[in-house]
C-alpha positions as a Markdown table, in Angstrom:
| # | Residue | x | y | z |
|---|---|---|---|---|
| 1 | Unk | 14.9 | 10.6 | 6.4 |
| 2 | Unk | 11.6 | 8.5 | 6.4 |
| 3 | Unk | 10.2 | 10.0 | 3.7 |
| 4 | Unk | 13.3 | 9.0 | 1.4 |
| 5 | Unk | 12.7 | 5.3 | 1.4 |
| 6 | Unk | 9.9 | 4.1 | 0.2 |
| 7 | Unk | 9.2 | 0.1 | -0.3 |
| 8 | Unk | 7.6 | -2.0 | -3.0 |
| 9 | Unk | 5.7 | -4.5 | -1.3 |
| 10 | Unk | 5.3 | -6.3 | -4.5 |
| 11 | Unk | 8.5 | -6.9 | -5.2 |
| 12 | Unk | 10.5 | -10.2 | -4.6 |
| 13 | Unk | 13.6 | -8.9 | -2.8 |
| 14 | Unk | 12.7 | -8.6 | 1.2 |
| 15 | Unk | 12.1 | -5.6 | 2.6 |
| 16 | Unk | 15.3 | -5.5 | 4.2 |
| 17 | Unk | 16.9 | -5.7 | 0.9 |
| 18 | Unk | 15.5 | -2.9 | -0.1 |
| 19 | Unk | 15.9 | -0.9 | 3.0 |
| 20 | Unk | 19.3 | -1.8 | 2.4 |
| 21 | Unk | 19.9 | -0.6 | -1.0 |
| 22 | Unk | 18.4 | 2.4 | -1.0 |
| 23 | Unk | 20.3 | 3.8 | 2.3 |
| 24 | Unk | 23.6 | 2.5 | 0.7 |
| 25 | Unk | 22.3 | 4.3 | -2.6 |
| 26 | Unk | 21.7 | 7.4 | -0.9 |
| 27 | Unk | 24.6 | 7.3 | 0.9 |
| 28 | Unk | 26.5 | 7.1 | -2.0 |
| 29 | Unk | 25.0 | 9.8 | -4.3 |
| 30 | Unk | 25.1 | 12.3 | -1.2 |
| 31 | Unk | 21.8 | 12.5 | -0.1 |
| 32 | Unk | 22.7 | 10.9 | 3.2 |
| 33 | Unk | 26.2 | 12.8 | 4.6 |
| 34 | Unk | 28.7 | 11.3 | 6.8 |
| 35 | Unk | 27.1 | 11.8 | 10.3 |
| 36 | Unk | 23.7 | 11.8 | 9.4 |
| 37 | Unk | 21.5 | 10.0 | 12.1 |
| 38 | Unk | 19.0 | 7.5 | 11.2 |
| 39 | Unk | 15.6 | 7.0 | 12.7 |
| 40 | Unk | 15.4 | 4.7 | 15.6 |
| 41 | Unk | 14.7 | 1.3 | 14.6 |
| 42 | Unk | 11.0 | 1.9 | 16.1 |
| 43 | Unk | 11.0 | 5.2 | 14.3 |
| 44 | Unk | 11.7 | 3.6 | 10.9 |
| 45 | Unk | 9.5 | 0.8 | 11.4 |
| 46 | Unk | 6.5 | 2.8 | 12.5 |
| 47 | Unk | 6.8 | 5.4 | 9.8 |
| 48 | Unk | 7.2 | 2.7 | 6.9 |
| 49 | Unk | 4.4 | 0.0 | 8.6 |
| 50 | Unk | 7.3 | -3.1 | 9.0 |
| 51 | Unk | 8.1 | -5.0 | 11.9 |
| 52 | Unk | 11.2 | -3.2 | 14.0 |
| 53 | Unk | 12.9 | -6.9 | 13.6 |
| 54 | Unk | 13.1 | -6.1 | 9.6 |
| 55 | Unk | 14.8 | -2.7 | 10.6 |
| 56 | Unk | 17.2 | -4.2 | 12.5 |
| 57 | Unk | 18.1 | -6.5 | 10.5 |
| 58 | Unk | 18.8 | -4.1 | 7.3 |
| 59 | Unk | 20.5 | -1.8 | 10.0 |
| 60 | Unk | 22.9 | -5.3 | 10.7 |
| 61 | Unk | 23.9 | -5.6 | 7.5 |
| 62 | Unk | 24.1 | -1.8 | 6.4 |
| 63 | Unk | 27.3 | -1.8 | 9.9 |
| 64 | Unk | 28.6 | -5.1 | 8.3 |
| 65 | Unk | 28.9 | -3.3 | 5.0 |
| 66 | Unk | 30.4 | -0.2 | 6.9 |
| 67 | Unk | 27.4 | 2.2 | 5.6 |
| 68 | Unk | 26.2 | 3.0 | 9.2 |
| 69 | Unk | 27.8 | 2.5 | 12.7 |
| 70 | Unk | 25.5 | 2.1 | 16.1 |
| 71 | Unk | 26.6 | 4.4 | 19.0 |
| 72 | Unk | 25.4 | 2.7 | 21.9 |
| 73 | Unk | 22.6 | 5.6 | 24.1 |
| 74 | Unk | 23.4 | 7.9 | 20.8 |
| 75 | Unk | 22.2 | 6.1 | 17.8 |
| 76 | Unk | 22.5 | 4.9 | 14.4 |
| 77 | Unk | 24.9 | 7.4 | 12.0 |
| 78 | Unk | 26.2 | 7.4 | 8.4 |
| 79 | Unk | 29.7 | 6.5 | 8.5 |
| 80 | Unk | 32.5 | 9.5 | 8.2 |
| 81 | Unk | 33.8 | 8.6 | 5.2 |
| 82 | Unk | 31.6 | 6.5 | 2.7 |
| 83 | Unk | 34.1 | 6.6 | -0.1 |
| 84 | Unk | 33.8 | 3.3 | -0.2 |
| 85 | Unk | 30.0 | 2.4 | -0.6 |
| 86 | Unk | 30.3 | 3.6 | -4.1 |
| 87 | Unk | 32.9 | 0.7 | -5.4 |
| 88 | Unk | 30.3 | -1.4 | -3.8 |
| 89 | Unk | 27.7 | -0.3 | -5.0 |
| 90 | Unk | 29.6 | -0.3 | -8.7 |
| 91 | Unk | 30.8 | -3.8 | -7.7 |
| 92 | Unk | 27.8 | -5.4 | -7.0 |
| 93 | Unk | 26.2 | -4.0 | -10.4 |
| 94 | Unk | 28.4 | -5.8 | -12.4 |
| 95 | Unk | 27.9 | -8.8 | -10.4 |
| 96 | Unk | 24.6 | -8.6 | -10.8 |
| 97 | Unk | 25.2 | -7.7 | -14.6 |
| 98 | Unk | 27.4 | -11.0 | -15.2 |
| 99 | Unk | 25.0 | -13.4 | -13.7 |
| 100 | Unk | 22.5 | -12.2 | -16.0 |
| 101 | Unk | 24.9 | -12.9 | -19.1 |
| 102 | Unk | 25.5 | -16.6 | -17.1 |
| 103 | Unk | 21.6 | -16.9 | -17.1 |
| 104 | Unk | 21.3 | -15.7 | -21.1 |
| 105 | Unk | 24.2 | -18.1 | -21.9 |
| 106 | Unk | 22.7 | -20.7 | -20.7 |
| 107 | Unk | 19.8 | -20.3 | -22.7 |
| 108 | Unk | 22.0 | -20.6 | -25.8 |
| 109 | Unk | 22.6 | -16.3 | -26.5 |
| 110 | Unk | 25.9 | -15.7 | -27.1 |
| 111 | Unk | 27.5 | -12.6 | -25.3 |
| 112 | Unk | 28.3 | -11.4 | -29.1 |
| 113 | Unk | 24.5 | -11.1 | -29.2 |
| 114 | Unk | 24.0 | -9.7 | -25.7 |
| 115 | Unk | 26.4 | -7.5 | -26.7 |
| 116 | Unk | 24.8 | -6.5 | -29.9 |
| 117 | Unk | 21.0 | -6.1 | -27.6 |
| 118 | Unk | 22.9 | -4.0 | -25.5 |
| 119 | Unk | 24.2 | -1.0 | -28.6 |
């Protein structure tokens, strides 16, 4: 499971953010089954060179989005059924899709022309 992240420490987004979406992402395509146990947060943090606090924090918001749940004394798990990460992860594309169109509005492109880029 280490092995299957991997970060860009160039990039903008924080590394939590990306912890984040790639679990979620491989969640959703099936590399990472319901039941699965993740790392430790020292285990993941030591094997991708981050501070444990940045784990925990992606592993926060990866049980508030209902990817993983925490077993106190037993650990971290994928969720049984994660169905739904894949509406999210849909979801959150086309958000992410329509505030680029706001951001190419705004500089006077139509979305007949965004349109027409996209074809």
């Amino acid at each position: 499971m280490n092995n299957i992240v991997s970060l860009d420490y160039q990039s903008r987004k924080p590394i939590f953010k990306q912890i984040v979406q790639q679990i979620t992402k491989f969640v959703a395509l099936g590399i990472l089954k319901p039941k699965d146990k993740l790392p430790s947060t020292r285990e993941m943090a030591s094997s991708l060179g981050v501070n444990p606090n940045t784990i925990r924090k992606a592993y926060s918001m990866l049980e508030n989005d209902g990817v993983i749940i925490t077993l106190s004394t037993k650990g971290t798990f994928i969720i049984d059924n994660p169905s739904k990460i894949k509406d999210k992860i849909i979801k959150t594309g086309i958000d992410e899709i329509n505030q680029k169109i706001k951001e190419l509005t705004k500089l006077g492109i139509t979305k007949e022309e965004i349109l027409s880029k996209l074809k």
